[in-house]
Every structure is written in C-alpha cells, then in structure tokens.
Backbone as a chain_set.jsonl record, in Angstrom:
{"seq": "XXXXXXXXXXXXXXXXXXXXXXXXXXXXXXXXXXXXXXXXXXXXXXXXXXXXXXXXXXXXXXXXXXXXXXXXXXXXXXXXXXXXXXXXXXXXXXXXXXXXXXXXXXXXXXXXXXXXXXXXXXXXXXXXXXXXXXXXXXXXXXXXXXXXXXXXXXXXXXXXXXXXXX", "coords": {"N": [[95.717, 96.572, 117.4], [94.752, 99.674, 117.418], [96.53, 102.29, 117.12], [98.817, 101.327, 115.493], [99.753, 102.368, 113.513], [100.689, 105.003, 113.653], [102.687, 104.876, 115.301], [105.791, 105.011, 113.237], [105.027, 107.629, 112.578], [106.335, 108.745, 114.846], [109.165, 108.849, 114.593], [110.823, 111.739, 113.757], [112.141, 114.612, 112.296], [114.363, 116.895, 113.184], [113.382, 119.825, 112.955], [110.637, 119.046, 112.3], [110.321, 118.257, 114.991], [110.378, 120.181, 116.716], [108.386, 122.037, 115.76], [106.077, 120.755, 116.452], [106.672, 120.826, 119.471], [106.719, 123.274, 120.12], [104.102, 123.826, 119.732], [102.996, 121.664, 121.598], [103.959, 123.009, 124.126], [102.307, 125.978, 123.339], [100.132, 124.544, 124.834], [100.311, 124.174, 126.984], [102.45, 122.023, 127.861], [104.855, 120.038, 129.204], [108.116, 119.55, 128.821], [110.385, 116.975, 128.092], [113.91, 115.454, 127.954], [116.396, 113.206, 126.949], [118.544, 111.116, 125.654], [120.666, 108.478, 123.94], [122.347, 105.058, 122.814], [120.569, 102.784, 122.579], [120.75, 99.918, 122.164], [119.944, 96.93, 122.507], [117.24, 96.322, 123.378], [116.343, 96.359, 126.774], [115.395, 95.569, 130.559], [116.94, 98.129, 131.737], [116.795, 100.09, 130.263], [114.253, 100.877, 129.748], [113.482, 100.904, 132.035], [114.679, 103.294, 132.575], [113.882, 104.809, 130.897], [111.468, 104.879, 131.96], [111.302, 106.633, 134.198], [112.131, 108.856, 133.195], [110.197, 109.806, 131.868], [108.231, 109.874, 133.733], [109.044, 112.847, 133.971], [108.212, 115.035, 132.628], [105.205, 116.391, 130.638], [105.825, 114.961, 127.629], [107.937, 112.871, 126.461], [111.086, 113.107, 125.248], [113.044, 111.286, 122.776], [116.468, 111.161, 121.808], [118.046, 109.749, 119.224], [121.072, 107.796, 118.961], [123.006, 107.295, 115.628], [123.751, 104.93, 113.617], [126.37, 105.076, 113.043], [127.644, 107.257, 115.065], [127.123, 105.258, 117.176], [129.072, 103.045, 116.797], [131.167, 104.498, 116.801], [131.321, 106.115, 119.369], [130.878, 102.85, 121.088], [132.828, 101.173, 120.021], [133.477, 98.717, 117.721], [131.947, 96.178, 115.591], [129.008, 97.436, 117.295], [126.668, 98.93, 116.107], [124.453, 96.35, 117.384], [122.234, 96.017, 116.457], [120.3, 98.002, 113.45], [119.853, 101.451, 112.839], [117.396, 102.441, 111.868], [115.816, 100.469, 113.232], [116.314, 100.038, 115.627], [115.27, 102.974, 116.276], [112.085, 102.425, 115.439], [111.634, 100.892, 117.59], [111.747, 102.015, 120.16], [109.867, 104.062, 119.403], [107.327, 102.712, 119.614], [106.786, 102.119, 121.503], [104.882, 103.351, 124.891], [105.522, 105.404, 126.756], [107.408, 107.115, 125.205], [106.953, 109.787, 123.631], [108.395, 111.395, 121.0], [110.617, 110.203, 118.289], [114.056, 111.429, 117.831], [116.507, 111.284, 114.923], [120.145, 111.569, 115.448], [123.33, 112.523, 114.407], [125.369, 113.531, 115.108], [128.392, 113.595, 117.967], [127.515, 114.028, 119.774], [124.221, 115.395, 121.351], [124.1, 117.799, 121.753], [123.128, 119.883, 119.951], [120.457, 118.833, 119.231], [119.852, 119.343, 121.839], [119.876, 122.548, 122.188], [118.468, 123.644, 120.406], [115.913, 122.26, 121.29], [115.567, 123.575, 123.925], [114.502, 121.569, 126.192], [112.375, 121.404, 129.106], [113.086, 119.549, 130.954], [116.358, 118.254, 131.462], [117.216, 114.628, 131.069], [120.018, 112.268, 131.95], [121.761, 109.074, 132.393], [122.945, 107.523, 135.644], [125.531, 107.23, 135.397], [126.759, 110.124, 134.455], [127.923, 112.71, 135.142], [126.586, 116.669, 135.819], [128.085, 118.289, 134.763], [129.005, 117.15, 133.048], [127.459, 116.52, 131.015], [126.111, 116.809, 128.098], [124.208, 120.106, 126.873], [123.431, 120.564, 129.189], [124.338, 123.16, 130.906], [123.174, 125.139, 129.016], [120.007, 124.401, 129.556], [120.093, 124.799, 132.342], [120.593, 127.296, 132.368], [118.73, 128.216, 130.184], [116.542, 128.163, 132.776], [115.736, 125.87, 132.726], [115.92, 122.132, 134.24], [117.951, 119.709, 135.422], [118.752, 116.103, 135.313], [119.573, 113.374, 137.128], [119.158, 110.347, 136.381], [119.443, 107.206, 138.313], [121.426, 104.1, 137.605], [120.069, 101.526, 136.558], [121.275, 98.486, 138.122], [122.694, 95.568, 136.891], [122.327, 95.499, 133.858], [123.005, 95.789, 131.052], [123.323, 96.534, 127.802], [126.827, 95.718, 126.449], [126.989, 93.695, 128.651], [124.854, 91.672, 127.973], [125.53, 91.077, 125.18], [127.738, 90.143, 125.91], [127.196, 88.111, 127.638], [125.816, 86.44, 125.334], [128.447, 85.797, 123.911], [129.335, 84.054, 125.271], [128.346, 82.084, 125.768], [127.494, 80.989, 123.519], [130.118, 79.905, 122.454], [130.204, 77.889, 124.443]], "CA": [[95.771, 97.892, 118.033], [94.429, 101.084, 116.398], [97.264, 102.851, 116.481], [100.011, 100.825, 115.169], [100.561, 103.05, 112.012], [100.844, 106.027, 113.888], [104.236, 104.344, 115.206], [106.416, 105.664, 112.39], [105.065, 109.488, 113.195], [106.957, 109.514, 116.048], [109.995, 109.182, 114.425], [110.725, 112.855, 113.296], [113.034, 115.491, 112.025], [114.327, 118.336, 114.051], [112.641, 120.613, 112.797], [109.278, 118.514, 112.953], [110.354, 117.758, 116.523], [110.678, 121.877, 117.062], [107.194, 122.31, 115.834], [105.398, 119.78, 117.167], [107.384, 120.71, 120.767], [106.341, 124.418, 120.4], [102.639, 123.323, 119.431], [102.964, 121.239, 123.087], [104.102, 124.086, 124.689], [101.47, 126.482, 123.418], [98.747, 123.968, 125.486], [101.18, 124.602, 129.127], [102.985, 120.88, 128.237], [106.764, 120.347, 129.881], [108.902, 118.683, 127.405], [111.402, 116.295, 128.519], [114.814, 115.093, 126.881], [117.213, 112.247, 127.29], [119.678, 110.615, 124.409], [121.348, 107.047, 123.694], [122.146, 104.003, 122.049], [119.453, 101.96, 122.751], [120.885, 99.066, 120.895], [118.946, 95.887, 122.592], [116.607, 97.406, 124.533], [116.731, 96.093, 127.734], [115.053, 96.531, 131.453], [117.709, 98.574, 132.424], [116.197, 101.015, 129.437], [112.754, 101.186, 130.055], [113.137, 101.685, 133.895], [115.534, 104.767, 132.653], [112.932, 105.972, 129.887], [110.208, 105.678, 132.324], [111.522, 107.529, 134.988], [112.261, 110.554, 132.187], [108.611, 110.188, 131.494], [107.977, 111.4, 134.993], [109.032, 114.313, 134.935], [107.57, 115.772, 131.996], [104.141, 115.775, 130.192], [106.653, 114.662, 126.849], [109.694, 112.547, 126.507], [111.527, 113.387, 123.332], [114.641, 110.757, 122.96], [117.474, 111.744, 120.806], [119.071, 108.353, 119.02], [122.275, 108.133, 117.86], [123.05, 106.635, 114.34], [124.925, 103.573, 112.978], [128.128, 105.548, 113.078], [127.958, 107.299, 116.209], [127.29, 104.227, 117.739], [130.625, 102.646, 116.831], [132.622, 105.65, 117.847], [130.992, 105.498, 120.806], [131.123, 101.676, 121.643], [133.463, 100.403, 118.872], [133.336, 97.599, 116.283], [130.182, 95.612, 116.221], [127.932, 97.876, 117.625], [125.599, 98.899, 117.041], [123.781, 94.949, 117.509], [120.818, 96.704, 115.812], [120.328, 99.051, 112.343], [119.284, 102.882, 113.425], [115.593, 102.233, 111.79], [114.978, 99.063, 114.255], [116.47, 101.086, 116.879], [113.934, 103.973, 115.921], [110.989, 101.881, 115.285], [111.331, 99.693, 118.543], [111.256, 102.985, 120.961], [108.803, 105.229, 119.129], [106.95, 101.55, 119.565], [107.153, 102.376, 123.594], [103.85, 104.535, 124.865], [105.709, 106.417, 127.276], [107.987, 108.139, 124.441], [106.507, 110.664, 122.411], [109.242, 111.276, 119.713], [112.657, 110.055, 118.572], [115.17, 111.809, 116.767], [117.764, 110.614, 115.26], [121.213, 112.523, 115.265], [124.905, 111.71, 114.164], [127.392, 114.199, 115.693], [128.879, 112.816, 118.904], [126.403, 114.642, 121.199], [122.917, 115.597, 121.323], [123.635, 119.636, 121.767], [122.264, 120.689, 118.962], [119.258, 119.18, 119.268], [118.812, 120.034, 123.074], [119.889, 123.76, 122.556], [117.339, 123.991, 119.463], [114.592, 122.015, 121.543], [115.724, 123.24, 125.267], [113.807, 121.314, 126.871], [112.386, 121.406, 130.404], [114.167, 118.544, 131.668], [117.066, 117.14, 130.454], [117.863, 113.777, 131.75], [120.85, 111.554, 131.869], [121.548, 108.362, 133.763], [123.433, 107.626, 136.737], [126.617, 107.411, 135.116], [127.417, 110.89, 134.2], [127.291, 114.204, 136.022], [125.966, 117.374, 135.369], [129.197, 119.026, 134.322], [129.727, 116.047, 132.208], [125.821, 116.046, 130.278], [125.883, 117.872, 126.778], [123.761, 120.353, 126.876], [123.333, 120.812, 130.862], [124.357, 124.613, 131.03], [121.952, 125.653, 127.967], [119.082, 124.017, 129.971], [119.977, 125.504, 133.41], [120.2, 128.862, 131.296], [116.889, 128.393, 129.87], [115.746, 127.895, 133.908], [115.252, 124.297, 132.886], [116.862, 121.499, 135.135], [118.855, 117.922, 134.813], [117.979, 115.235, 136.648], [120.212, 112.294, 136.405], [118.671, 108.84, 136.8], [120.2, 106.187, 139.203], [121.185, 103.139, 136.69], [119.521, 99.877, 137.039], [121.869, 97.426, 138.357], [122.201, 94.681, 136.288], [121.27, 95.252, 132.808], [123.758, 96.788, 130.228], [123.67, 95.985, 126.52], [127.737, 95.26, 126.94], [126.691, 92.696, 129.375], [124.074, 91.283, 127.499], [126.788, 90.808, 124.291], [128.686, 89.145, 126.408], [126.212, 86.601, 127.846], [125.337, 85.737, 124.161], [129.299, 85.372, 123.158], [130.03, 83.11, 126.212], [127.152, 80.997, 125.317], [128.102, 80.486, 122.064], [131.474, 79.864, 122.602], [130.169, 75.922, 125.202]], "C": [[95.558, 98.966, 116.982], [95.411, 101.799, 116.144], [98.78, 102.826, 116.299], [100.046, 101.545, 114.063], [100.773, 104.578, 112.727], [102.426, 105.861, 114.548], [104.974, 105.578, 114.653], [106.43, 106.946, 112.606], [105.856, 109.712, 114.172], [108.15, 109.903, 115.546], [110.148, 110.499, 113.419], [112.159, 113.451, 112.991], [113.437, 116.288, 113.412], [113.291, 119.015, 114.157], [111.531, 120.271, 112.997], [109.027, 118.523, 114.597], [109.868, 119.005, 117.256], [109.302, 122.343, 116.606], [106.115, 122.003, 116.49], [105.719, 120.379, 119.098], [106.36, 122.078, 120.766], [104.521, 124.21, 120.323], [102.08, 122.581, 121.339], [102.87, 122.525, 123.789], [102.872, 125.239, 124.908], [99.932, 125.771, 124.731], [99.574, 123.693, 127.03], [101.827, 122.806, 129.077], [104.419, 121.054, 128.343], [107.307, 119.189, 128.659], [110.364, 118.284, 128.474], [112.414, 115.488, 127.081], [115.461, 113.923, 126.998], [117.612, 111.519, 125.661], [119.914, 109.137, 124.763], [121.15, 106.142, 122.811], [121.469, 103.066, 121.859], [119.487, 100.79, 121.628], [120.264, 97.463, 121.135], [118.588, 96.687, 123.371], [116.412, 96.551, 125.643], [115.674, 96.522, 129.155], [115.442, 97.977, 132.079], [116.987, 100.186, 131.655], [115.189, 101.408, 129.955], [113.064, 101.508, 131.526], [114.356, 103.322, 133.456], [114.729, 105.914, 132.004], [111.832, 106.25, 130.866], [110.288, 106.319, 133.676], [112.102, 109.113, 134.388], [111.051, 110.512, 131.978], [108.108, 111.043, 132.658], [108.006, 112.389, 134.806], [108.798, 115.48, 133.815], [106.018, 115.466, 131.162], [104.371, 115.089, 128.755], [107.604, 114.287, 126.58], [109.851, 112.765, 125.043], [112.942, 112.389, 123.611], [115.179, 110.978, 121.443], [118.336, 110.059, 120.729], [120.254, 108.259, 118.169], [122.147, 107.075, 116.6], [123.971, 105.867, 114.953], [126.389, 104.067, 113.955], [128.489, 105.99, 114.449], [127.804, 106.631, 117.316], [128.7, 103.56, 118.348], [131.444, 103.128, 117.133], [132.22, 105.12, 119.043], [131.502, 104.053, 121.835], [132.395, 100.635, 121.228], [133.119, 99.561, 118.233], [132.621, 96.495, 116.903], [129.206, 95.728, 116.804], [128.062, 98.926, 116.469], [125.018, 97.037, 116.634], [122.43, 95.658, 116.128], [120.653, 97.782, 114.933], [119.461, 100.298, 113.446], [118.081, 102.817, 113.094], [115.203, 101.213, 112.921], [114.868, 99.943, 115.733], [114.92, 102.072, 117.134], [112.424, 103.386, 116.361], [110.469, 101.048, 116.842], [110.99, 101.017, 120.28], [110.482, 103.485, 120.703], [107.645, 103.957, 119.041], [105.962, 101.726, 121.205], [106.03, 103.875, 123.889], [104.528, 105.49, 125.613], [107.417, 107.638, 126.268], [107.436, 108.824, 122.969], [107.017, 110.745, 121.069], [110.923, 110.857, 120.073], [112.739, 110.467, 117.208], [116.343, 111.194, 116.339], [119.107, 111.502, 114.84], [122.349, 111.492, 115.107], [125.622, 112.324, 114.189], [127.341, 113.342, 116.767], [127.928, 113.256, 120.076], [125.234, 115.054, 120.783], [122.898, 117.344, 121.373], [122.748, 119.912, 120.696], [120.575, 120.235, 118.636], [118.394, 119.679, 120.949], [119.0, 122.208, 122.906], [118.853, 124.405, 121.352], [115.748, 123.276, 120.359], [114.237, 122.823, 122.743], [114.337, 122.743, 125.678], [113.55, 121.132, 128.05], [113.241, 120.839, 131.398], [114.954, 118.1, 130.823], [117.479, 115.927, 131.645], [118.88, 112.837, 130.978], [120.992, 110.072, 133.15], [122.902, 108.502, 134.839], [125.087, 107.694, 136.834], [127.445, 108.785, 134.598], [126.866, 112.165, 135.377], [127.126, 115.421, 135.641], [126.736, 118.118, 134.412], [129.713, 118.095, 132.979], [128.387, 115.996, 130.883], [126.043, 117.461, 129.191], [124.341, 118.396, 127.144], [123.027, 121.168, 128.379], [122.792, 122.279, 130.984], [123.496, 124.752, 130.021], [120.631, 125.354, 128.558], [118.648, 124.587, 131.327], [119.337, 126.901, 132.635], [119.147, 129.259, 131.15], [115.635, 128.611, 130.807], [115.195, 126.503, 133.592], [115.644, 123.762, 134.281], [117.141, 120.283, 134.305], [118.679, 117.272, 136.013], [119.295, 114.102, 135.854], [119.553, 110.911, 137.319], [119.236, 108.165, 137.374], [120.095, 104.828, 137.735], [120.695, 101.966, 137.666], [120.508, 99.032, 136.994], [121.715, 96.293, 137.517], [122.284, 94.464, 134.794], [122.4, 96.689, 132.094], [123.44, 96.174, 128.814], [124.994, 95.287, 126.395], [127.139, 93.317, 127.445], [125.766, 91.281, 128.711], [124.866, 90.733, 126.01], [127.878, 89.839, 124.797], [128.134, 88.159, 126.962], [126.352, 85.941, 126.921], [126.988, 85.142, 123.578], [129.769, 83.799, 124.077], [129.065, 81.782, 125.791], [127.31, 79.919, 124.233], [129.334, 79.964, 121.897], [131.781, 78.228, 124.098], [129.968, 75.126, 124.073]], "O": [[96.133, 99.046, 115.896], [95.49, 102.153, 114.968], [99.655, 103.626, 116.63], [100.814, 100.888, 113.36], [101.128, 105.38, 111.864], [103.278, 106.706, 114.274], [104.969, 106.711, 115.132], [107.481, 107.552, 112.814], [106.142, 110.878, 114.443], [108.513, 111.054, 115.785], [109.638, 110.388, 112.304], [113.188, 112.888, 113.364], [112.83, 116.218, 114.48], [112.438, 118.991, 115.045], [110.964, 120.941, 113.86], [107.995, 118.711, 115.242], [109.105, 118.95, 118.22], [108.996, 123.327, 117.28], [105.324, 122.783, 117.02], [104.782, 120.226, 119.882], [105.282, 121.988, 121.355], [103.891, 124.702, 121.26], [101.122, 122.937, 122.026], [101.784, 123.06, 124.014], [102.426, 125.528, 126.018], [99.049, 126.448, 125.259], [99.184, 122.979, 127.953], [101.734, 122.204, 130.147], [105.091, 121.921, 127.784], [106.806, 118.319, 127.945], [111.047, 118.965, 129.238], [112.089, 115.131, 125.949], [114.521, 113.219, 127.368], [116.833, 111.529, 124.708], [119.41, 108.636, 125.768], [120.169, 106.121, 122.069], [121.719, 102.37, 120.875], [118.753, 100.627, 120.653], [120.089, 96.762, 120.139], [119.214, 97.558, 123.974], [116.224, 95.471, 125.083], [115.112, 97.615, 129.076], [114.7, 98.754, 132.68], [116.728, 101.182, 132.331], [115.231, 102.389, 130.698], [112.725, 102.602, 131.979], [114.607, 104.208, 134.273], [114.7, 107.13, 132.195], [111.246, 107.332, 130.896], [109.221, 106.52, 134.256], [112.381, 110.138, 135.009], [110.677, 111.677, 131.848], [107.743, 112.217, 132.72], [107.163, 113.141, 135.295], [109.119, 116.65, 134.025], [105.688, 114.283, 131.075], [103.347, 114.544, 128.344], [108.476, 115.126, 126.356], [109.109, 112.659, 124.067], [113.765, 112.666, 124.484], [114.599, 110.976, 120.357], [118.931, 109.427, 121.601], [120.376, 108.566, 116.983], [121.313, 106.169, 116.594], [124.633, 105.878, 115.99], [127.037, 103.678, 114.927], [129.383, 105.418, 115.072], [128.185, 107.09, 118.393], [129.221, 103.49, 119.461], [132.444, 102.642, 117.662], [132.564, 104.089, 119.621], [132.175, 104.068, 122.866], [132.811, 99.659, 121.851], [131.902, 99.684, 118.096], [132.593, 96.026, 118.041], [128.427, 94.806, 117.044], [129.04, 99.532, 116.033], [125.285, 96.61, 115.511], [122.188, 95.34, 114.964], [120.852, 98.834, 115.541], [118.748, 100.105, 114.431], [117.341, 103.148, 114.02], [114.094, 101.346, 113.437], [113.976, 100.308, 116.5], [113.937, 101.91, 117.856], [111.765, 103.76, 117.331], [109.323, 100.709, 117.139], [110.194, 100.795, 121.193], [109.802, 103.722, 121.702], [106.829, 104.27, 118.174], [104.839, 101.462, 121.635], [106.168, 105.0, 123.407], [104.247, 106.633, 125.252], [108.108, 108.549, 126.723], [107.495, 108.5, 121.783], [106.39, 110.327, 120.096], [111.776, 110.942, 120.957], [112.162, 110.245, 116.143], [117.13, 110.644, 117.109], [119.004, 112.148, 113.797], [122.44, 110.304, 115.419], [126.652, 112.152, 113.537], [126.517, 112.427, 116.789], [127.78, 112.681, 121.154], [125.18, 115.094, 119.554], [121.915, 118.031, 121.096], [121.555, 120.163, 120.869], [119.72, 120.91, 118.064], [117.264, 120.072, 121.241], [118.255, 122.98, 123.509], [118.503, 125.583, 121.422], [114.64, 123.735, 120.084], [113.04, 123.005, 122.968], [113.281, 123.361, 125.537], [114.511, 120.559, 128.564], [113.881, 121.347, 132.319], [114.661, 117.64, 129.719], [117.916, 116.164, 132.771], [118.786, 112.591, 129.775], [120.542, 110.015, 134.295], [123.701, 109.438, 134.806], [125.774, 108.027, 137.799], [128.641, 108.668, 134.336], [125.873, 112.363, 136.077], [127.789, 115.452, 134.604], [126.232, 118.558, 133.378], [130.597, 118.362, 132.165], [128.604, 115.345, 129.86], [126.106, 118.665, 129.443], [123.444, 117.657, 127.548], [122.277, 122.143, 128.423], [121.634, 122.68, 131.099], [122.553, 124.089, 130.453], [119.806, 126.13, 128.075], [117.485, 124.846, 131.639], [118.205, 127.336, 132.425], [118.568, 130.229, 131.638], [114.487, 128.937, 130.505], [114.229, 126.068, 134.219], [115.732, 124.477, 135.28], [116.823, 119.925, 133.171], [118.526, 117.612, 137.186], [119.738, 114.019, 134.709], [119.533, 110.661, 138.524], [120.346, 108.403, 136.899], [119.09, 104.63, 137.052], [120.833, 101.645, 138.846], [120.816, 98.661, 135.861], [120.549, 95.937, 137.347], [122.315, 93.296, 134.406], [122.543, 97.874, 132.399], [123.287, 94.957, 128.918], [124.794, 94.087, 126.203], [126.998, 92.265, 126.821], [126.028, 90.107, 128.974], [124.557, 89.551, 125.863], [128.616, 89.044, 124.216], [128.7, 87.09, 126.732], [126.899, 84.849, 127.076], [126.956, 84.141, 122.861], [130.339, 82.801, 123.637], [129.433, 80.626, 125.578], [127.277, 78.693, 124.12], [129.457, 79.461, 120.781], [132.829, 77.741, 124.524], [129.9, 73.902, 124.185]]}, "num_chains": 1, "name": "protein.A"}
C-alpha cells in the first residue's frame, strides 16, 4: 500500500491537530471528535468509530495514555503500550488524527479544537460528556452512539483469563 508511511502523520500534537483542523475548516470541512482507551481494538470499536465518521467530513480521536488508562480501568490496563494504541487507529481509514492526552478528560483538547460534533457512546449522557456544554456553546452538537452489544475490552480480558486458567 502506498500510503503506509503516511500512518505515523496522523498521530499529532495539539497544536498540529489545531492547525491542520483550522486548514480543514478553511475548505467548509466539519470536524468530528470522540475520546478512549482503545486498548484491544475490538468490533464493538470500529462500529463506534465508524458511526463518528458519519457525521463529520473528519474524525479526530483523542487517546488516553498509559497512565490515564490505569486510573481509569485499574491495574493491568492498559493490555497495550500508548504508541501501539496510536499506531493501530491512525492505521484505520476512517480516522483522520489521534491525539494523545493524559489528564483524566479530553476538555482541553475539545475546548481548544471545538469541534462540530462531539461524540460519545451509549454509555454516558450529555450532562455526563466532558466537553458537551463548550460544544453546544460553540452551536456544535453531541451525539451519543448506541454501544455494540457484545464486545467490551473487559470482556475480552476475561475470556483470555478463563481460558488460561482450563
């Protein structure tokens, strides 16, 4: 494939992200957002990323680090280093760029990118989605995805321990 070295470009800075976004923008493109751990990637993923692709002409995903992983999930996640992570979405045609962040939430890069859409999945609600109000504000919107039945990372950790463990 021709453009397996272009890969790596996706993964970006902020600030790259914030140029690049405004550069979109200038040519009338909608910029879309969405966050997570994306630590095996999973169907449950891809049917969540590519229903955020919908709904803009740009998905931007925000990935958390190592660390805010483990807060997040606790001890032994993340399954997967934050470069693999990185490398294995910005891998994925329907996501433009990934960032990667390590406070506990994504604000700061949705209220520096706002972007058109922000999405979340089916598990949180609007009042509950960092960043939400800054996006209404902006006259954006939030869309929250229905989860795919089935298909958790969790779940998938626990297949592999039970397995291991006949």
């Amino acid at each position: 494939m021709q453009y397996v070295s272009y890969i790596p470009e996706k993964i970006v800075s902020l600030e790259n992200a914030s140029r690049r976004i405004n550069a979109a923008r200038v040519l009338g493109k909608t910029i879309a957002f969405t966050n997570g751990c994306f630590d095996i990637l999973h169907e449950g993923h891809i049917y969540s990323l590519s229903q955020a692709a919908k709904e803009a002409d740009l998905l931007i995903v925000g990935l958390n680090t190592d660390a805010s992983v483990t807060a997040l999930k606790g001890s032994g996640r993340p399954v997967n280093k934050v470069a693999s992570r990185a490398l294995v979405l910005a891998s994925l045609l329907l996501v433009d760029l990934v960032i990667i962040f390590e406070e506990p939430t994504p604000i700061r890069l949705i209220t520096t990118l706002l972007p058109d859409v922000l999405i979340k999945g089916g598990d949180y609600t609007v009042d509950k989605i960092a960043g939400a109000r800054e996006v209404i504000a902006n006259g954006g919107r939030v869309v929250i995805n229905p989860l795919l039945q089935g298909f958790s990372t969790t779940d998938i950790i626990q297949k592999i321990k039970e397995e291991k463990n006949k």
